[in-house]
N, C-alpha and C positions, 0 to 999 in steps of 0.2 A: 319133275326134276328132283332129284335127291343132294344134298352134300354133307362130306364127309371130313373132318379134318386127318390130315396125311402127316406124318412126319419121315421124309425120304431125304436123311442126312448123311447115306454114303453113297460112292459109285454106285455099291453091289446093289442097294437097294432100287436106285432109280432103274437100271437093270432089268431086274425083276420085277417090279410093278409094269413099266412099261411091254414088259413081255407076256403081262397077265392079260392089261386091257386090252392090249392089241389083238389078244384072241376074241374078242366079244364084238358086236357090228355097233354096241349104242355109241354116242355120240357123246366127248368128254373133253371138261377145262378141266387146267391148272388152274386159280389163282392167286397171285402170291402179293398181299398190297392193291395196287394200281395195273399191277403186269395180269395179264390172261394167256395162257399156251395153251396147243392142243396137247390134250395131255398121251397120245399116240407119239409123241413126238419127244426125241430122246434127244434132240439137240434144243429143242424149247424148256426141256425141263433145266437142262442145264444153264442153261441163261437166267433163270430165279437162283432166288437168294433163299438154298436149302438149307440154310441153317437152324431157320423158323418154321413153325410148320407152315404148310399150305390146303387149299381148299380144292377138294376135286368135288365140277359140279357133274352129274353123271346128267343128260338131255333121256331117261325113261323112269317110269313110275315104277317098272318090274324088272329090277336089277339085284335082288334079292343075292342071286349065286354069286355077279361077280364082287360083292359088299363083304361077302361071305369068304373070298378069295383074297381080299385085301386085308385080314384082320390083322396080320401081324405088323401093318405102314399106320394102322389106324393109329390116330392120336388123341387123347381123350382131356 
């Protein structure tokens, strides 16, 4: 399991992440606090509170490309 911190603080972005991961089969939360979503899920992401960042935990060891595909949500 990998995790990364996210920061997806417009429409456009949640958008496009969730159009990233959706193309990939591994298996992915949000976490934001106390709340967990699947992070496939574009009506769950909007129910977190994106203001802050959040935690995408990815379920594989070798997710290399799609980590690679998120660098511009990543939050450091």
């Amino acid at each position: 399991m990998k995790s990364v911190s996210l920061l997806l603080n417009t429409t456009e972005s949640v958008k496009k992440f969730v159009n990233i991961i959706s193309a990939y089969d591994y298996d992915a939360d949000v976490r934001s606090g106390r709340y967990v979503v699947d992070a496939k899920s574009i009506l769950g992401l909007f129910s977190l509170d994106l203001n802050k960042p959040v935690v995408l935990e990815i379920y594989s060891s070798d997710c290399d490309d799609l980590i690679e595909q998120l660098t511009p949500f990543i939050y450091v």
